[in-house]
C-alpha positions, 0 to 999 in steps of 0.5 A: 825656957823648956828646950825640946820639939814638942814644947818650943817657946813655951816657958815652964811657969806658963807649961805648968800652969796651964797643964793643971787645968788643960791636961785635966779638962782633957782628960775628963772630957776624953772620959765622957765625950770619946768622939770629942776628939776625933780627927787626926789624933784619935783613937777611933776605929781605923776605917781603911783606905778603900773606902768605899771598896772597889767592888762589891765585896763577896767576903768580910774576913779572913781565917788562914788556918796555916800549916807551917813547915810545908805539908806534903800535897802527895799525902794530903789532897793531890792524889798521884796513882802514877808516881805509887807505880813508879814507887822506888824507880829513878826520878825521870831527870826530864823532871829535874834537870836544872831544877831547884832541890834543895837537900837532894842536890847531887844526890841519887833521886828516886820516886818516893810513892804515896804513904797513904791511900786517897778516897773520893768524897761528897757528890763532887768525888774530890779525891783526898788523902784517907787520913782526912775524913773529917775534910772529906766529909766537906769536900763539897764545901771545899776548893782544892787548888791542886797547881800553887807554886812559889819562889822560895825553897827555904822555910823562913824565906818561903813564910816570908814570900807567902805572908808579904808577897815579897822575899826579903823581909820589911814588907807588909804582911798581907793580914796588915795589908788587908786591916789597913785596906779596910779597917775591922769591924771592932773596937775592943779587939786588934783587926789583926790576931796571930794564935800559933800552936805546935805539933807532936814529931817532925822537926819543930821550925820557928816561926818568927813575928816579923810574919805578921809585921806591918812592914813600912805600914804604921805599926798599928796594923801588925798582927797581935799575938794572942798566947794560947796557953796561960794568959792570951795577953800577959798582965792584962788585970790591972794591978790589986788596988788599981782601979778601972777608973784610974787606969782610964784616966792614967792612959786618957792623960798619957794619950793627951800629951801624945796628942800634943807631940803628934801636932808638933811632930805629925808623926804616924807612930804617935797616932798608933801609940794613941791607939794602942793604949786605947786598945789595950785598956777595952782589952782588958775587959774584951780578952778575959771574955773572949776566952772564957769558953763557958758560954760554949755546948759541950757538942761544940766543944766535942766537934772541934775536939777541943780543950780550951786552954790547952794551947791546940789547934783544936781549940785555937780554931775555936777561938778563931771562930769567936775572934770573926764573931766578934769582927776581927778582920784578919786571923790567921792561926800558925800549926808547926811541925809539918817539916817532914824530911823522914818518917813522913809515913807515921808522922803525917798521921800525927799531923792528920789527928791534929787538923783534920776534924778541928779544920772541919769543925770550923767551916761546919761551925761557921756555915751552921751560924750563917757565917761561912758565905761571909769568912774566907776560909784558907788551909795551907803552908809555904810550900810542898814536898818532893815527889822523890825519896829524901833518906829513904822515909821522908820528902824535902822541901818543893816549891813547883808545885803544892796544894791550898785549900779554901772554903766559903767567902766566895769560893766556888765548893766542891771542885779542884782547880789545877794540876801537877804533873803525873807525879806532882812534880810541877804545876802544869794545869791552871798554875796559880803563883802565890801573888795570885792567891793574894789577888783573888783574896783581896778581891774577895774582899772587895780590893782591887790589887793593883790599886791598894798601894803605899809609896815606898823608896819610890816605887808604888809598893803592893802585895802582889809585887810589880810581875803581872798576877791575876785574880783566879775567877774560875773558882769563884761563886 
């Protein structure tokens, strides 16, 4: 007899018997009738758990385009005339008396003015950093929320907080929440990718997978990083001699006696190896595609100002823009190196260079092929910087008050919502807290918050946490 959970009572000359011409017929069948098994075991494509959606839906995906390290609002979009006078006097301590600082506790504070000018621009006169132009030359399309706050000083339990809506880690990342709400719109790619690149200066702070873990959720629905420079997935070619027919049948049979384990063990994580190797094998044909940038004008290739293979953020925005063509639901693109704690002045132009016209090329890209109405568009990191002076040239990490911007998707363009104070210290108009922004992205997307929920160690667990959040409706089309 043959001892173990998934054959209990079944005798080896009956299992082998039987299996030569079972596992066989199942594997052919799986080869020519794929929808010939669905049901709890298949691989087909996972339809959501809001189904049908709450509301109507006003966007169908995301692209986060994250700027990790925490960019500072006072150089990019939160123009502060007042804190420029006050450049050099002592921090009013009115401001920062009993506050969070993180470096700059115990220390002398004095106000660090603006670096770089800010212009007005498009028929909305949103005021933005000149460094941006390209940005500028959109601000008509764009959301500027001006008041975002956070819980979390530190970049690791800031990124935390901001992708999970929780500070410690385990938690679902809100791309899996949103892939496991609604599925995605494809077969032969993940509903969830992660492309990360990596600027030039400032200090280079790591970004860690468990940012896109799917936390207590099945693992089918963490995010899947693509690599940006070399192979976008490491031996994704079969090997020489090994045929795409022969591989089908080697994971069809895999997949078989998987199937058979999960009726013994009804064991979600069988179901998500099942699919997972069927994902990896339409993979094999769908990535090599994906990133063969040959189809693409030259004049798109110019107005991103990317080189495809060269691992930037140029040309992961343009990836991006094919992975949503393609109906991946969640995509969010990591950009480090914003940490900027000295030099902030020089550095930051850096930063500009790096974001500023392929971010813009983006949500142009999209509203020109009918797609922006439908893609929520989000620009951003974990946190601000600190209207006062860290070593005389830099800005610590800030947490009362920072910027996001968005676009398309159902977000009302051309306007700022919100306000820091006269030196953007705090959010003191219209403050939007992180769970907030999750709220108001999950109901674009057609979810109510408070209803897309997982029970977890007894509590009805959820992106936006158990403190009252709010969907932010005046900035919605």
């Amino acid at each position: 007899m043959i001892h173990s959970p998934l054959f209990n009572d079944v005798c080896r000359r009956t299992f082998l018997r039987g299996s030569l011409a079972g596992l066989g017929t199942f594997a052919v069948n799986a080869l020519l009738q794929p929808k010939l098994f669905a049901g709890d075991g298949s691989p087909e494509r996972w339809q959501g758990v809001v189904n049908p959606q709450h509301h109507a839906a006003k966007c169908k995906r995301v692209i986060y385009l994250y700027q990790a390290g925490g960019p500072s609002h006072l150089e990019t979009f939160d123009h502060k005339p007042k804190l420029a006078e006050m450049h050099g006097q002592p921090m009013p301590e009115s401001f920062t008396k009993g506050q969070q600082i993180a470096q700059l506790q115990g220390q002398e504070l004095k106000c660090f003015g603006p670096q770089h000018g800010f212009k007005t621009f498009g028929d909305s006169g949103q005021n933005v950093c000149e460094l941006f132009p390209h940005l500028g030359g959109i601000a008509d399309d764009l959301c500027i929320v001006r008041s975002m706050h956070t819980e979390q000083i530190n970049h690791d339990p800031a990124h935390t907080f901001m992708n999970s809506g929780a500070i410690v880690a385990g938690r679902p990342s809100m791309g899996s929440w949103l892939l496991y709400g609604l599925g995605a719109d494809t077969q032969d790619l993940p509903g969830f990718v992660v492309l990360t690149s990596a600027g030039r200066g400032g200090q280079m702070q790591p970004i860690a997978a468990r940012q896109w873990s799917a936390g207590f959720l099945p693992s089918r629905f963490q995010g899947v990083k693509l690599n940006s420079l070399g192979d976008a997935v490491l031996h994704i070619g079969n090997p020489p001699g090994l045929r795409n027919e022969d591989q089908k049948s080697t994971v069809d049979t895999v997949n078989a006696l998987n199937r058979l384990r999960h009726d013994q063990a009804h064991d979600p994580e069988v179901l998500t190896r099942i699919a997972q190797y069927e994902m990896a094998f339409r993979m094999q044909a769908s990535v090599p595609e994906l990133v063969d940038m040959a189809d693409e004008p030259k004049h798109v290739l110019d107005s991103y100002g990317a080189t495809p293979g060269d691992g930037s953020f140029a040309s992961n925005c343009l990836l991006a823009r094919r992975l949503a063509e393609r109906g991946v639901r969640f995509i969010q693109l990591y950009h480090r190196d914003w940490d900027r704690h000295g030099g902030i002045k020089n550095d930051i132009k850096l930063k500009a260079e790096e974001v500023d016209q392929p971010t813009a090329a983006l949500i142009k890209d999209l509203k020109d092929r009918g797609m922006l109405d439908e893609t929520l568009v989000v620009f951003g990191g974990e946190f601000g910087r600190t209207p006062m002076s860290q070593g005389g040239s830099g800005r610590d990490h800030h947490i009362k008050g920072f910027s996001l911007l968005m676009a398309g998707g159902g977000i009302k363009g051309g306007m700022s919502y919100g306000n820091t104070d006269d030196l953007g210290y705090a959010a003191v108009e219209n403050p939007v807290s992180v769970h907030d922004f999750h709220a108001t992205m999950l109901h674009l997307m057609g979810i109510d918050h408070t209803r897309l929920t997982v029970r977890f160690q007894g509590l009805d667990a959820k992106l936006t946490g158990v403190e009252p959040s709010r969907v932010v409706k005046e900035i919605l089309a």
